[in-house]
N, C-alpha and C positions, 0 to 999 in steps of 0.2 A: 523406680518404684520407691514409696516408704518403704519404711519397716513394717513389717506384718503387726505390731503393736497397735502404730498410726494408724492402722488400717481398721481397729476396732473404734476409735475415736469418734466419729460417727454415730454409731447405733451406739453407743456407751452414753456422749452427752446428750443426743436426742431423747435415748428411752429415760436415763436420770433426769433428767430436764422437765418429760412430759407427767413422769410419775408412774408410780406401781398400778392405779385404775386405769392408766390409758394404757401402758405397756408392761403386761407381767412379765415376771423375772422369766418365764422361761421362754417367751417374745425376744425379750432383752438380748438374753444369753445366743439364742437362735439369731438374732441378727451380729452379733459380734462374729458368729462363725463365718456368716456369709460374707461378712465384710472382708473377712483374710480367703475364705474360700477361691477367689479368681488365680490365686499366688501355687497353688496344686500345680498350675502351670507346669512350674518350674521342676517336675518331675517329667515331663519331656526331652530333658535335659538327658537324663539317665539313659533313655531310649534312641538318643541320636537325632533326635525330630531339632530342626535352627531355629534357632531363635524367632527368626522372620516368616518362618512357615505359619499358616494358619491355626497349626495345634502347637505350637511353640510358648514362647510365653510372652503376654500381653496380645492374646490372639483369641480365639473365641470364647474363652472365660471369661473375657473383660465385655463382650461385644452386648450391643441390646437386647437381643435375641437371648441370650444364657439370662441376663439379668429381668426379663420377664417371665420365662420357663422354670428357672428354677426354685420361685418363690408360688408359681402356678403349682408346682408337684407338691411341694411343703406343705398345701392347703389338703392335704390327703391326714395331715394329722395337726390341723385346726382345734379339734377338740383338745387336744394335749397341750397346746399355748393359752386355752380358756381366755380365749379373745373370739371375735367376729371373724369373717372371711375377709373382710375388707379391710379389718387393720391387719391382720396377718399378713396379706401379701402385701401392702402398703410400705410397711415398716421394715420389711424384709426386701424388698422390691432397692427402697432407698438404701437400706446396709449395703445391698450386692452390688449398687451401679456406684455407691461414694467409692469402690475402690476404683472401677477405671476412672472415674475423675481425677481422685487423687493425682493416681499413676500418670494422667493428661498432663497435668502441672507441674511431673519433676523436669528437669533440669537433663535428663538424660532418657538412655532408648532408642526403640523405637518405633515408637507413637504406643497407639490403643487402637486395636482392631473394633471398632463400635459397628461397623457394619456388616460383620460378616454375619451369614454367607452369600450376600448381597456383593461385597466388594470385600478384596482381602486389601486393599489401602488402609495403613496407621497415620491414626491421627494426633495433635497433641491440641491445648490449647492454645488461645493466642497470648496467653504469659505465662511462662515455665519456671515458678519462685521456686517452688519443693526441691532441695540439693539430693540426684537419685542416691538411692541407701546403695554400699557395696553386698553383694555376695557374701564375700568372706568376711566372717562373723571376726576376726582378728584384726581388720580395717576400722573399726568401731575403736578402736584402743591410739587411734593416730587422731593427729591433727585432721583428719580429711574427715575421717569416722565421725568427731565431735561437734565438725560443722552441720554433717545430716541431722544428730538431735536436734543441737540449736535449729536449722532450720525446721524439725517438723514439729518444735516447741512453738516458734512463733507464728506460722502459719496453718497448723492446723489444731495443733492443743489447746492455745489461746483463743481463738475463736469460737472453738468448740466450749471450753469453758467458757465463755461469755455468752454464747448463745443457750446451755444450760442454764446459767444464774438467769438469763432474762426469762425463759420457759417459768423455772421455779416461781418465780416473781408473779408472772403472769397467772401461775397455779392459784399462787395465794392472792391475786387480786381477784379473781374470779368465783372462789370457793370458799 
């Protein structure tokens, strides 16, 4: 997996990108949560549930099914984000599914449950760049730690800032 930071990256460059009338701050803010939201997982942990099980982690938090449901419930306090119903779960729909993409692309795991409860098979994609992040937050301080920034500096930060400055661009050629 990123790090639960990288996981906001996402809904951060997109809603900056697209601006405060397409996506208000509290769209914004609401889709940063759901982007880290899949990663709850990881309190499975706690409870004795393996990794590989279906309630485990990268298991039906990450799957289609959570990532259309749970932007479906969020439209209960639509009025609160002062958007539409259709950007709402739009915008929140894309926060919640960039994390198992991400999660598809690291380097490690095992896979992303996208279909369950269809099929409890993990999947990854067909190129795995993202170096997966450790666990232990004291890994981060080693050579290995340093590589996961670097890598989700240049494959997910960097594109996401480029795909915001072209939005912005776009903002001002339009308006």
């Amino acid at each position: 997996m990123p790090t639960i930071i990288t996981h906001a990256a996402v809904p951060l460059c997109l809603g900056l990108g697209l601006g405060q009338k397409i996506i208000p701050p509290r769209l914004l803010f609401a889709g940063v949560v759901f982007a880290m939201l899949p990663d709850a997982d990881v309190l499975a942990f706690k409870f004795g549930v393996a990794y590989g099980n279906a309630f485990g982690h990268r298991g039906f938090t990450h799957s289609l099914l959570f990532a259309a449901l749970v932007p479906t419930l969020a439209l209960l306090l639509c009025q609160w984000f002062k958007t539409s119903l259709l950007k709402t779960w739009s915008f929140l729909f894309v926060s919640l599914l960039s994390h198992s993409l991400l999660d598809s692309i690291t380097t490690g795991g095992k896979g992303v449950g996208w279909l369950w409860p269809w099929s409890d098979e993990r999947f990854f994609a067909p190129w795995q760049v993202i170096r997966v992040a450790p666990f232990n937050l004291a890994k981060y301080l080693t050579p290995s730690g340093h590589a996961v920034i670097v890598s989700e500096l240049y494959w997910v930060w960097l594109p996401g800032f480029i795909l915001m400055m072209a939005l912005i661009a776009w903002r001002k050629t339009i308006g």
